[in-house]
Rosetta silent file (secondary structure, phi, psi, omega in degrees, C-alpha in Angstrom):
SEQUENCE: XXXXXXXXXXXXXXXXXXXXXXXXXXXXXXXXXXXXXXXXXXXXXXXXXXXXXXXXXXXXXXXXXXXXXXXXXXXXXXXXXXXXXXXXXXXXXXXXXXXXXXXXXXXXXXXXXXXXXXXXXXXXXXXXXXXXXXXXXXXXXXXXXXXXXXXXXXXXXXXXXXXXXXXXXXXXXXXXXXXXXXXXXXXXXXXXXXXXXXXXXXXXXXXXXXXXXXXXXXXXXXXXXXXXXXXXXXXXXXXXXXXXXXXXXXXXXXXXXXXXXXXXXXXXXXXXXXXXXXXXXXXXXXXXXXXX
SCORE:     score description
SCORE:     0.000 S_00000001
   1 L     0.000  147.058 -174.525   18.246  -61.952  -20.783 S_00000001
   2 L  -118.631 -173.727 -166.885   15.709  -62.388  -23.937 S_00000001
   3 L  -131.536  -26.089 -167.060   16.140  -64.358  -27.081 S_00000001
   4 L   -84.632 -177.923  177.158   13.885  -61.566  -28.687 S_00000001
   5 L  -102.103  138.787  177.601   15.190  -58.678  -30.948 S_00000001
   6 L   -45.900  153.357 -179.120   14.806  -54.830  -30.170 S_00000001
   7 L  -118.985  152.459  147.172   11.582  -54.144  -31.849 S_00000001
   8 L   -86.178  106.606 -154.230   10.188  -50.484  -33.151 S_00000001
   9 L  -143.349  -84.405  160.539    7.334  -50.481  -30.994 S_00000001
  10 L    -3.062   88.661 -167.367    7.715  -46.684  -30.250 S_00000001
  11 L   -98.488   99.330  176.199    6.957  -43.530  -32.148 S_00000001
  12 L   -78.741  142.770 -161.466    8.894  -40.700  -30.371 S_00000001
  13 E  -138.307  119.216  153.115    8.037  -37.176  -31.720 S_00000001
  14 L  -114.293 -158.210  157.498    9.560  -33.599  -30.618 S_00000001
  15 L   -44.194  -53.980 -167.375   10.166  -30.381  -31.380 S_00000001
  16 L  -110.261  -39.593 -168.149   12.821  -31.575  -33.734 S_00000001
  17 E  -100.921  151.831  154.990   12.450  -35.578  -34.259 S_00000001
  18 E  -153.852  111.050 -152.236   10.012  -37.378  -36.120 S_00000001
  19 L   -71.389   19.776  152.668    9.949  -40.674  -36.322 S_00000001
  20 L   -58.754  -40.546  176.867    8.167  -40.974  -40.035 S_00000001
  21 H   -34.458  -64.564  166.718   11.667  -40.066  -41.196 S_00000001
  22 H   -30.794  -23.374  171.496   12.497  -44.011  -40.719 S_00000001
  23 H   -65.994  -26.498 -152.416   10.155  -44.563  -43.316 S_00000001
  24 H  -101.952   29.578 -175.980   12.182  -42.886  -45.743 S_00000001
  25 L  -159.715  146.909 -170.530   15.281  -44.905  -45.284 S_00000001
  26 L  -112.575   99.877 -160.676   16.648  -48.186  -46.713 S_00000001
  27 L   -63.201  128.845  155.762   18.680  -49.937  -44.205 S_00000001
  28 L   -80.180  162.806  163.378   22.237  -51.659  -45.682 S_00000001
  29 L   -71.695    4.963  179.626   23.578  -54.513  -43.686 S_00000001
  30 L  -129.318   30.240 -162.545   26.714  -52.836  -42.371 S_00000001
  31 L  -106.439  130.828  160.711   24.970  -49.901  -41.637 S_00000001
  32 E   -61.327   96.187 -149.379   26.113  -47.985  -38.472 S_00000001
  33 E  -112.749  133.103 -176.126   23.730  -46.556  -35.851 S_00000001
  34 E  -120.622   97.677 -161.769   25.390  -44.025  -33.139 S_00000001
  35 E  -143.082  125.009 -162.289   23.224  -43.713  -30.796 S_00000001
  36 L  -131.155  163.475  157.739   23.119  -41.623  -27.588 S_00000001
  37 L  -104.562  164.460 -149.879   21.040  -39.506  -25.515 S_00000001
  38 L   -61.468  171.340  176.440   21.770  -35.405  -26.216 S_00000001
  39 L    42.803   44.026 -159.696   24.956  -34.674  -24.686 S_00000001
  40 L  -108.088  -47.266 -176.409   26.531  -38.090  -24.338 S_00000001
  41 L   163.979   -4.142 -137.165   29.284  -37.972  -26.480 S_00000001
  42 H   -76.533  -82.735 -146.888   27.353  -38.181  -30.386 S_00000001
  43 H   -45.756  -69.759 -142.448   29.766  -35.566  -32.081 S_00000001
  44 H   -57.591  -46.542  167.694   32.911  -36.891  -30.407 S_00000001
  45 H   -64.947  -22.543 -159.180   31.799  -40.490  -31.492 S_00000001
  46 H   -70.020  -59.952 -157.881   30.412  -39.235  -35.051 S_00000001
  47 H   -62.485  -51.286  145.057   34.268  -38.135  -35.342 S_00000001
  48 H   -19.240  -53.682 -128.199   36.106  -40.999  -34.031 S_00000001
  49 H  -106.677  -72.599 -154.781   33.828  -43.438  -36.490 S_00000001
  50 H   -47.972  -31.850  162.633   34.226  -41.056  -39.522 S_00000001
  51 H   -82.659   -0.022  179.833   38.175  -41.263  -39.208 S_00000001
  52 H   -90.532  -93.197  162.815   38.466  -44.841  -38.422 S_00000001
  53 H    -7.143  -42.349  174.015   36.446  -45.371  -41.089 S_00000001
  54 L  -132.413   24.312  166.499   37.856  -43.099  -44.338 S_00000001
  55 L    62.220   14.573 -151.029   41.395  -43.446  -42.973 S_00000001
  56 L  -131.322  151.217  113.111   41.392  -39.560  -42.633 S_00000001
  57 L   -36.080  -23.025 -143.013   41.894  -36.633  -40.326 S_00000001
  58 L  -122.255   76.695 -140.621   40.633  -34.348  -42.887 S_00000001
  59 L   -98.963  117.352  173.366   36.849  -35.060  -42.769 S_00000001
  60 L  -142.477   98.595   16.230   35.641  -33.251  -45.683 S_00000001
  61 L   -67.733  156.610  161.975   32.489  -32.812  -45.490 S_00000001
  62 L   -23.636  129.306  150.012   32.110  -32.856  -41.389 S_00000001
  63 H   -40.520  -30.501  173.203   31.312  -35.944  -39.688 S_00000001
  64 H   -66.555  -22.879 -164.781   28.343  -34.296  -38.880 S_00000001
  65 H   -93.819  -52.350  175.856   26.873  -33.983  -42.438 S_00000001
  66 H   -20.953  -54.015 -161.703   28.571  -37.238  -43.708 S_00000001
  67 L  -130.759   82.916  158.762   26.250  -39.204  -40.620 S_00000001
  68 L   -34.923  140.742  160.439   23.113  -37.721  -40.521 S_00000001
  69 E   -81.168  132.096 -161.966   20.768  -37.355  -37.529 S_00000001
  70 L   -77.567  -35.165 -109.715   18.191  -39.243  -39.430 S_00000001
  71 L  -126.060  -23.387 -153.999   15.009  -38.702  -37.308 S_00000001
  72 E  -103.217  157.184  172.699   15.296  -35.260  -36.579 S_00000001
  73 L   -88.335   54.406 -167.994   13.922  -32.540  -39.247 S_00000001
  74 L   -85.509  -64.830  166.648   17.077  -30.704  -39.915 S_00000001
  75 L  -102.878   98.178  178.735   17.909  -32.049  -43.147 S_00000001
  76 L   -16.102  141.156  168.757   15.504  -32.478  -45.880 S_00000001
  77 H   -51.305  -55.242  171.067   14.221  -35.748  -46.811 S_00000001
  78 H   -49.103  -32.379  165.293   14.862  -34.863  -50.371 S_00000001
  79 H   -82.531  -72.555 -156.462   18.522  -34.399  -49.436 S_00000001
  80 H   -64.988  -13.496  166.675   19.242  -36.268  -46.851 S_00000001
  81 L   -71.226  -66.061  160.791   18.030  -40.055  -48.791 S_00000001
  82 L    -9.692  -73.319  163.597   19.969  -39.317  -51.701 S_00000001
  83 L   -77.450   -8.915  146.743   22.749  -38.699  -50.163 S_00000001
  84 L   -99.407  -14.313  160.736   22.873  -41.740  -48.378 S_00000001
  85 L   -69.706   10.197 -174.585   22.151  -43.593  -50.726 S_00000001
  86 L  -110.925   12.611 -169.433   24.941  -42.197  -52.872 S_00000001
  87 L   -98.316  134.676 -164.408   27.483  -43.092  -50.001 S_00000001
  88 L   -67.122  -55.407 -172.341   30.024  -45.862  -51.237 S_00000001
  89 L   -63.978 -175.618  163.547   31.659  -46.577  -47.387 S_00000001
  90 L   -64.046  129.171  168.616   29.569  -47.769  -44.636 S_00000001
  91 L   -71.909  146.291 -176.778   27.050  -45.615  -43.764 S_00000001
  92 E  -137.525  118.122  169.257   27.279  -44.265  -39.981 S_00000001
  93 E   -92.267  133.549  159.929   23.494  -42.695  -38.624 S_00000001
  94 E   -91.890  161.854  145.253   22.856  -40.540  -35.805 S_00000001
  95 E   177.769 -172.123 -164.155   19.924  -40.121  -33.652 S_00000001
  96 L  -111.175  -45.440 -158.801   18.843  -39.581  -29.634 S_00000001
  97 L   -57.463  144.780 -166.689   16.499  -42.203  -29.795 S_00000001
  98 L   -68.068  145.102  176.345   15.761  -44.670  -27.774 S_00000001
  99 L   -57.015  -14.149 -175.595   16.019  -48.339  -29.111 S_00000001
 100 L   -93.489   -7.537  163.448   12.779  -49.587  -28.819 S_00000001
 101 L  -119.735   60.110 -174.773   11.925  -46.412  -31.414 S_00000001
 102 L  -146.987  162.904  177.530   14.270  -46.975  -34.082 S_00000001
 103 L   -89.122  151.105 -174.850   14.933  -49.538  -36.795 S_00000001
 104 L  -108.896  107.530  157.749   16.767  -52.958  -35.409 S_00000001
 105 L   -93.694  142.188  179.312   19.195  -54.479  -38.580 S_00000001
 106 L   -92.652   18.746  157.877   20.347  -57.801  -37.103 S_00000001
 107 L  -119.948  -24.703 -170.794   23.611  -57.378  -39.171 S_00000001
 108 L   -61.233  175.793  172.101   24.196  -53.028  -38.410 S_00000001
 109 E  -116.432  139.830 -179.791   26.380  -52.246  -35.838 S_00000001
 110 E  -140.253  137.090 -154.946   24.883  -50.086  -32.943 S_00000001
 111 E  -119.704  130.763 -171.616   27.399  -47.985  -30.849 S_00000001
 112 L  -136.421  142.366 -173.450   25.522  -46.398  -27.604 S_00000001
 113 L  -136.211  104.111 -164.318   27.409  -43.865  -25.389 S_00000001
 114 E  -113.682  158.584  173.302   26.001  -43.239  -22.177 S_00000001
 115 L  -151.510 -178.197  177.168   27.352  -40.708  -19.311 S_00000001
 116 L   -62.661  139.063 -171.513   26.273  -39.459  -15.521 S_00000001
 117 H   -76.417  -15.345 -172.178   23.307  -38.405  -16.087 S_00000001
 118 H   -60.129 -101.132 -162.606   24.169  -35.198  -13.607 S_00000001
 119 H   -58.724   -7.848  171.817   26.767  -33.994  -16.258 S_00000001
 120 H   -65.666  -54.030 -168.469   24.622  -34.845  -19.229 S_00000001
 121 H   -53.192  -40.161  168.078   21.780  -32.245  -17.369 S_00000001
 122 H   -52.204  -56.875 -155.374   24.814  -29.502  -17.369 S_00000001
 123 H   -93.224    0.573  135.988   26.362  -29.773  -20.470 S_00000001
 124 H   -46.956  -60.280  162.465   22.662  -29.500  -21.791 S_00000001
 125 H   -46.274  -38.889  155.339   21.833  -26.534  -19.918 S_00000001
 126 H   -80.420  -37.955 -155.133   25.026  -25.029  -21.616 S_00000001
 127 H   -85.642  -38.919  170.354   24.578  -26.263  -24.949 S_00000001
 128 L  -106.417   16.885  135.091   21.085  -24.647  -25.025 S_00000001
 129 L   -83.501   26.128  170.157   21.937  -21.120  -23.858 S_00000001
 130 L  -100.385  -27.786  167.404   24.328  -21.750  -26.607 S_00000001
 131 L  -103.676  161.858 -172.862   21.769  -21.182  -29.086 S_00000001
 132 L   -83.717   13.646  167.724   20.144  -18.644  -30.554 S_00000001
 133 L  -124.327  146.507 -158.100   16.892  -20.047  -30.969 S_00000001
 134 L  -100.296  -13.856  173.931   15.039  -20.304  -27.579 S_00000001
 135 L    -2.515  -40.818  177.060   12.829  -23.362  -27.971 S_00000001
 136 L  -112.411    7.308 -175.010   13.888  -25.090  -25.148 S_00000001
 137 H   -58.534  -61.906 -100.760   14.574  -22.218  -22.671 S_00000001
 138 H  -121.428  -11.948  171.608   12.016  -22.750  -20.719 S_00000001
 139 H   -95.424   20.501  144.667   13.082  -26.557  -19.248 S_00000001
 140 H  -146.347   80.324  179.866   16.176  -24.496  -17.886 S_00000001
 141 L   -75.859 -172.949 -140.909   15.416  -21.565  -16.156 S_00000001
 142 L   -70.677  -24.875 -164.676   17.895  -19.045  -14.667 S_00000001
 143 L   -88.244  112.828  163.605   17.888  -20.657  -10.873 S_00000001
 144 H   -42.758  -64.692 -144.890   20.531  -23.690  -11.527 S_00000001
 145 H   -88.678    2.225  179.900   19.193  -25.650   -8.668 S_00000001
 146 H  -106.391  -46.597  179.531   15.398  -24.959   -9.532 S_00000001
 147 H   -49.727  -35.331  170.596   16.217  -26.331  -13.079 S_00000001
 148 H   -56.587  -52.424  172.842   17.906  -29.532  -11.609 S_00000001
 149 H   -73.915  -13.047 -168.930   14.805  -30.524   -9.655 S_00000001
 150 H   -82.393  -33.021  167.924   12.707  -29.830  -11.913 S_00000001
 151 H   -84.944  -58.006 -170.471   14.509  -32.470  -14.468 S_00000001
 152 H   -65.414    0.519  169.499   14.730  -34.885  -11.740 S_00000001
 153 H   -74.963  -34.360 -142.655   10.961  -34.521  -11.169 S_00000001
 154 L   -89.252  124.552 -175.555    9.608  -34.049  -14.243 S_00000001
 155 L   -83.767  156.175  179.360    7.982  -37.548  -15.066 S_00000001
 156 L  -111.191  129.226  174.169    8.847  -39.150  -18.859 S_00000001
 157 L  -117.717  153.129 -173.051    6.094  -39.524  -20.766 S_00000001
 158 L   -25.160  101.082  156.923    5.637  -42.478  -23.245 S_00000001
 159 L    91.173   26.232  178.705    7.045  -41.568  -26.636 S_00000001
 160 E   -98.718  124.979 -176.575    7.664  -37.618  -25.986 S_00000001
 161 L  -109.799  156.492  177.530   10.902  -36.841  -27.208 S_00000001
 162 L    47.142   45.441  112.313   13.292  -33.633  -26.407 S_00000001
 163 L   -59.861   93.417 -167.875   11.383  -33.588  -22.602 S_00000001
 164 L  -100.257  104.780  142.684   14.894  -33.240  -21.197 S_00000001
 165 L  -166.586 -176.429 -159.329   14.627  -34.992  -17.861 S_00000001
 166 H   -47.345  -48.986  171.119   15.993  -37.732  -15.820 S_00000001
 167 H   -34.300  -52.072 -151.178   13.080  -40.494  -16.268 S_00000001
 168 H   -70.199  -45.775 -157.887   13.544  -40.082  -20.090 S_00000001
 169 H   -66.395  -37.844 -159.979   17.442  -40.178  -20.273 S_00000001
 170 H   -85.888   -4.274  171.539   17.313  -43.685  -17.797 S_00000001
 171 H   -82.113  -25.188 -167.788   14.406  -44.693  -20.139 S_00000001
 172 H   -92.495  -28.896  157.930   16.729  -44.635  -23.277 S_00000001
 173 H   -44.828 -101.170 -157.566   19.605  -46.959  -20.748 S_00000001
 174 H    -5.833  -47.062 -155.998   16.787  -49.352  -20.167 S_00000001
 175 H   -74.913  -35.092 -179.641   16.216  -49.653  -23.852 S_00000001
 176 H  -109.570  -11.573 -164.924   19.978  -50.955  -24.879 S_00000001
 177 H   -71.852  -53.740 -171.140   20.885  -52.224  -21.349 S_00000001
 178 L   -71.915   71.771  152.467   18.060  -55.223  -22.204 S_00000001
 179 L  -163.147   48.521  158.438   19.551  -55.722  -25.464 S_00000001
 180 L   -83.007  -20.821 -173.027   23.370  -55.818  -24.255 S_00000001
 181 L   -79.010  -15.829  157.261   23.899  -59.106  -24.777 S_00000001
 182 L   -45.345  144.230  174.343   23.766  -58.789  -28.838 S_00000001
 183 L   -88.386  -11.803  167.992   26.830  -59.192  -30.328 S_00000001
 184 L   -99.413   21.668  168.844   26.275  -55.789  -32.499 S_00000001
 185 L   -77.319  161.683  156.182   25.488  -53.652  -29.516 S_00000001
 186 L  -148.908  122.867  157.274   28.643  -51.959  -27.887 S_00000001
 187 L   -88.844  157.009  162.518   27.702  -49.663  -24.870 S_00000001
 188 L  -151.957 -179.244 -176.547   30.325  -47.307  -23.943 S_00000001
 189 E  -140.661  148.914 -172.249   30.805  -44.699  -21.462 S_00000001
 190 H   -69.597   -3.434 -172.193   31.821  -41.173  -21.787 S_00000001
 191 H   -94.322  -12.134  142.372   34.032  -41.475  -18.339 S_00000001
 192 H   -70.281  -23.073 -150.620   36.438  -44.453  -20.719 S_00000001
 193 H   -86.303  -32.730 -157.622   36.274  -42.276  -23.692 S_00000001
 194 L   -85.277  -41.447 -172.875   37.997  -39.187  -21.584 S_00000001
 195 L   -58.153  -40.244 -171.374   39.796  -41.524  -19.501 S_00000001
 196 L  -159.631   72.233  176.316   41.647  -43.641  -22.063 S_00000001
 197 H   -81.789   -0.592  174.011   40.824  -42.620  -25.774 S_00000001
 198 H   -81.296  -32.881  178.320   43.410  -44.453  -27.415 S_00000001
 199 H   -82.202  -25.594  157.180   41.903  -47.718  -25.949 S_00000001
 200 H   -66.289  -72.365 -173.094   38.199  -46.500  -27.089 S_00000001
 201 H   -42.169  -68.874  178.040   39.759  -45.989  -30.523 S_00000001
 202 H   -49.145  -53.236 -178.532   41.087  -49.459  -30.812 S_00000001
 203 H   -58.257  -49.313  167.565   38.179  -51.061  -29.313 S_00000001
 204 H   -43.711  -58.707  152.324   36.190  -49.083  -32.364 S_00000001
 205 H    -8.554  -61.930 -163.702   38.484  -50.415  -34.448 S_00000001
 206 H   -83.876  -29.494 -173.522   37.936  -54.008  -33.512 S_00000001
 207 H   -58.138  -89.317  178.510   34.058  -53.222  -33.368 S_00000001
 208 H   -27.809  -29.826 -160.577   34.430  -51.715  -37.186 S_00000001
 209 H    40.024   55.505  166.372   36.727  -55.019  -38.092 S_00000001
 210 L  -118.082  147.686  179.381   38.959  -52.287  -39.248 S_00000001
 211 L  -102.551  119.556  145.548   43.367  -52.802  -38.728 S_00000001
 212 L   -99.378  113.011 -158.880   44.616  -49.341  -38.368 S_00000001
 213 L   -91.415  163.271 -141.614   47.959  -48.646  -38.474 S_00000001
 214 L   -60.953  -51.225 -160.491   49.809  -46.954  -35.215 S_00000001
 215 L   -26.531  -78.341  164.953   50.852  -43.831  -37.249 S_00000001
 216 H    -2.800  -72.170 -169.747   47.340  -43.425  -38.174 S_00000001
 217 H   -99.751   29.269  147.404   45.543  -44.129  -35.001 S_00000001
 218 H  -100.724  -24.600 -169.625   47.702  -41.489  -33.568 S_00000001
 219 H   -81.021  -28.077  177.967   46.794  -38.723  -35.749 S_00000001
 220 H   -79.122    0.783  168.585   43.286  -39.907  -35.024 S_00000001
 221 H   -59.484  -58.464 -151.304   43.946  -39.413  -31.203 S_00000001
 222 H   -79.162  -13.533  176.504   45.029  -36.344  -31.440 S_00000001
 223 H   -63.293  -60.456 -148.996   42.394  -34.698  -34.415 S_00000001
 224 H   -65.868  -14.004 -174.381   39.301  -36.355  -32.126 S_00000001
 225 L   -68.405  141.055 -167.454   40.719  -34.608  -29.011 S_00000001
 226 H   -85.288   -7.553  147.306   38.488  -32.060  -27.447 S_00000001
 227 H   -48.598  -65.120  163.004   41.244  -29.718  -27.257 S_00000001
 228 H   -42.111  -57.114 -170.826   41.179  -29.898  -31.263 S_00000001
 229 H   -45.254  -74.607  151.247   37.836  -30.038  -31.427 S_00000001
 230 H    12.487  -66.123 -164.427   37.268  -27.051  -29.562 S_00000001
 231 H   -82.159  -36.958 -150.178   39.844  -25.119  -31.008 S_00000001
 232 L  -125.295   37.996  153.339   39.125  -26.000  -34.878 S_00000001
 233 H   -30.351  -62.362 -144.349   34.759  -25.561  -34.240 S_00000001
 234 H   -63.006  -43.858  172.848   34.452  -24.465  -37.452 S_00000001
 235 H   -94.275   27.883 -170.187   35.102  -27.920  -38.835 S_00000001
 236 L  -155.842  -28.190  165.457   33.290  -29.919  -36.161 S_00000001
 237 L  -119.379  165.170 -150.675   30.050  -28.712  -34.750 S_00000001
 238 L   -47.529  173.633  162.178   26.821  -29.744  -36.158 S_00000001
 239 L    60.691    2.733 -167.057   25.226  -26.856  -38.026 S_00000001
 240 L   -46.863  122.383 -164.401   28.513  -24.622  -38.184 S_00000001
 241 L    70.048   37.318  173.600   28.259  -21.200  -40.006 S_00000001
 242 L  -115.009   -1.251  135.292   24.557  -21.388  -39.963 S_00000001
 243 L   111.528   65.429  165.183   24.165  -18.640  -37.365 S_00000001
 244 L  -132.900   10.895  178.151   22.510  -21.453  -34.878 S_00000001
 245 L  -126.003  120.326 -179.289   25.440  -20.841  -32.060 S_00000001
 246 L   -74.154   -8.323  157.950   25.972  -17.688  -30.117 S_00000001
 247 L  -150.434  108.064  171.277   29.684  -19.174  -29.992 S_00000001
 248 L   -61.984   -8.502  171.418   30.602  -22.217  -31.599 S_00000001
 249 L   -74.345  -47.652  159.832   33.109  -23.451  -29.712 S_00000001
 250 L   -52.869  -14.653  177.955   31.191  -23.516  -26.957 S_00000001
 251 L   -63.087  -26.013  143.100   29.148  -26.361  -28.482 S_00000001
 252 L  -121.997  115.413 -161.695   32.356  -28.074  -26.356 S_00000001
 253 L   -85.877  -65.334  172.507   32.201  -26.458  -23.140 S_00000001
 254 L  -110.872  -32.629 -163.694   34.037  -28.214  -20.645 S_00000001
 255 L    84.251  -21.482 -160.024   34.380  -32.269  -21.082 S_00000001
 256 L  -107.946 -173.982 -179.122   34.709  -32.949  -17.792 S_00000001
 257 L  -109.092 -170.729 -154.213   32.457  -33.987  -14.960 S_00000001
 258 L     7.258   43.955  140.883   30.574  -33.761  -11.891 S_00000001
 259 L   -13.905  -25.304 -159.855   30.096  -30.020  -12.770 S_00000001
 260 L   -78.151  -42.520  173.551   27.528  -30.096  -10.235 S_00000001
 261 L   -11.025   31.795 -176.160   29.840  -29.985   -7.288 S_00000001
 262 L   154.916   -1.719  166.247   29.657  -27.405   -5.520 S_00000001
 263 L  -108.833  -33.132 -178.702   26.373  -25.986   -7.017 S_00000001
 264 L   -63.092  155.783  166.807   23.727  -28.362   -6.848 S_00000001
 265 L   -77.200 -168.507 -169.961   22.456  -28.609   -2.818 S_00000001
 266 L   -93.485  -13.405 -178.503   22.519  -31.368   -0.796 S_00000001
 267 H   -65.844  -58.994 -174.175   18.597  -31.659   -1.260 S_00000001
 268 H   -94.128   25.634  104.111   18.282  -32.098   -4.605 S_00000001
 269 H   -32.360  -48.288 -170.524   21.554  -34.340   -4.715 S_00000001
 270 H   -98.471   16.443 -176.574   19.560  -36.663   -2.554 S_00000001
 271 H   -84.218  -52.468  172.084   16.396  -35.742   -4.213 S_00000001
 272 H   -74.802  -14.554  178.710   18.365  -37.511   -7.446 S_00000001
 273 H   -79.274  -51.065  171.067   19.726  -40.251   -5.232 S_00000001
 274 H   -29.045  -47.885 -147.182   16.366  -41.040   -4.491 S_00000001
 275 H   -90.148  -46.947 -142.986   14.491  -40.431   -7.866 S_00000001
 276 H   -92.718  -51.531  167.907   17.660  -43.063   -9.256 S_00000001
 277 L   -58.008   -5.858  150.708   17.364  -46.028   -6.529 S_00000001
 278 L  -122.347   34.935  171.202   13.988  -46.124   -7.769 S_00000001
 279 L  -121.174   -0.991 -156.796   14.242  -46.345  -11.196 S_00000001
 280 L  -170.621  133.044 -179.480   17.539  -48.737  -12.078 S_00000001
 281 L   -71.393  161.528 -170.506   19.067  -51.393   -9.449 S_00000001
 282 H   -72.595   -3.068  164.398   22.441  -49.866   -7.773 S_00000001
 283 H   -68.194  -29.472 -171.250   24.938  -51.775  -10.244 S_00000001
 284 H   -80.634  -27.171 -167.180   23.188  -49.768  -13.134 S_00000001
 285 H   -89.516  -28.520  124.424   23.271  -46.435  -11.440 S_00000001
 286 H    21.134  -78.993 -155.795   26.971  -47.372  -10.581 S_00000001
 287 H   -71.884  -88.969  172.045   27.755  -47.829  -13.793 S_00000001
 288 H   -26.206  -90.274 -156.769   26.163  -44.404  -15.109 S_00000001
 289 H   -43.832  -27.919  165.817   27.538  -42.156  -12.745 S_00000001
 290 H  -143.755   16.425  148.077   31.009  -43.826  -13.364 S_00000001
 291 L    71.105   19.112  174.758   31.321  -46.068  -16.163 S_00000001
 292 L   -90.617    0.000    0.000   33.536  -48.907  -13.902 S_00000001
């Protein structure tokens, strides 16, 4: 345990993020940071927050547009300031980044959603043959099980962003695990969220220091459910009717876990058992893989 505060010591840079974008933005003191690595949970949490939050089902605009990813080069600067600065409620921010490249408010709230790192590499691997632009094709090529080792192999290098492999995702753990002990951190894990989302709701709630009443924080069970989600894409995934999904719905494929089962070998399973006892003591990798 430390005494200090995450620091911005990091500049991470991709394809898509760039972390000058942080220059351009004037932190509030309630201001919300949702922050995941890709495939973690960040819509399903965006959605949750945004209806907790404006007392609504009927998120109009999306959650997604409402809570920008700030970092990433989606949404003009020229837009995207403006408009948070013209928002009256608590502001709620996305981004992938790791904490040590981000801004630290010692009054925000920071909500981190972590999952097995396994089913994060799958429901990547779907989500980008889901789009139509190919950018990243080439860190999952057609051989499942050549793509798997290849992310557990693939070394993370300092401040390289959208390099989807295992080093990087247990580098962005590392980053909030030493800062857990803050009273505005809240890890959570996507294996609680699927498991018991009514109790994840409430706990936001309490997080939020918002009272929701039951009616309410039923209808907000059942809108955030990935059944709903799913079903009503059109109102729910990022970029929707911008031609950037060969199906949108698929942007939630399955939900569920250890996808791997029965495809991955037994090599590179213990090729990742391996890689993971020597990167995180066995309570943390525990933890990941099942969120007890």
């Amino acid at each position: 345990m430390t005494n200090a505060l995450p620091q911005r010591t990091i500049h991470y840079r991709g394809g898509a993020t760039n972390p000058d974008r942080w220059d351009a933005y004037t932190p509030r003191e309630d201001d919300i940071f949702i922050c995941t690595p890709e495939k973690a949970g960040t819509t399903w949490t965006q959605t949750m927050v945004a209806m907790l939050l404006l007392g609504t089902t009927d998120l109009d605009p999306p959650a997604t547009v409402i809570s920008p990813w700030v970092d990433a080069e989606l949404m003009p600067l020229d837009m995207m300031v403006p408009m948070l600065e013209g928002q009256h409620h608590r502001r709620f921010l996305k981004t992938h980044t790791p904490l040590d490249g981000i801004p630290f408010v010692e009054t925000g709230t920071y909500i981190c959603v972590f999952r097995d790192l396994r089913d994060i590499h799958f429901s990547m691997r779907n989500h980008v043959l889901n789009m139509k632009n190919d950018m990243f094709d080439d860190q999952f090529p057609e051989d499942v099980n050549e793509g798997f080792r290849r992310w557990v192999d693939l070394p993370h290098v300092e401040g390289a962003q959208e390099v989807f492999c295992l080093e990087a995702l247990v580098n962005h753990y590392q980053t909030f695990k030493a800062f857990e002990h803050l009273e505005n951190i809240h890890i959570f894990h996507y294996a609680e969220m699927t498991a018991d989302p009514a109790a994840v709701l409430n706990r936001l709630a309490d997080i939020l220091d918002l009272i929701i009443a039951p009616d309410l924080l039923e209808e907000i069970l059942q809108a955030s459910s990935f059944n709903h989600m799913k079903a009503n894409a059109e109102r729910f995934v990022p970029g929707a009717g911008m031609n950037i999904w060969h199906k949108e719905s698929n942007f939630f494929n399955k939900g569920a876990g250890r996808q791997w089962e029965g495809v991955i070998t037994e090599e590179n399973l213990a090729a990742y058992d391996a890689r993971m006892a020597e990167l995180l003591p066995t309570e943390d990798v525990a933890w990941l893989e099942g969120g007890h």
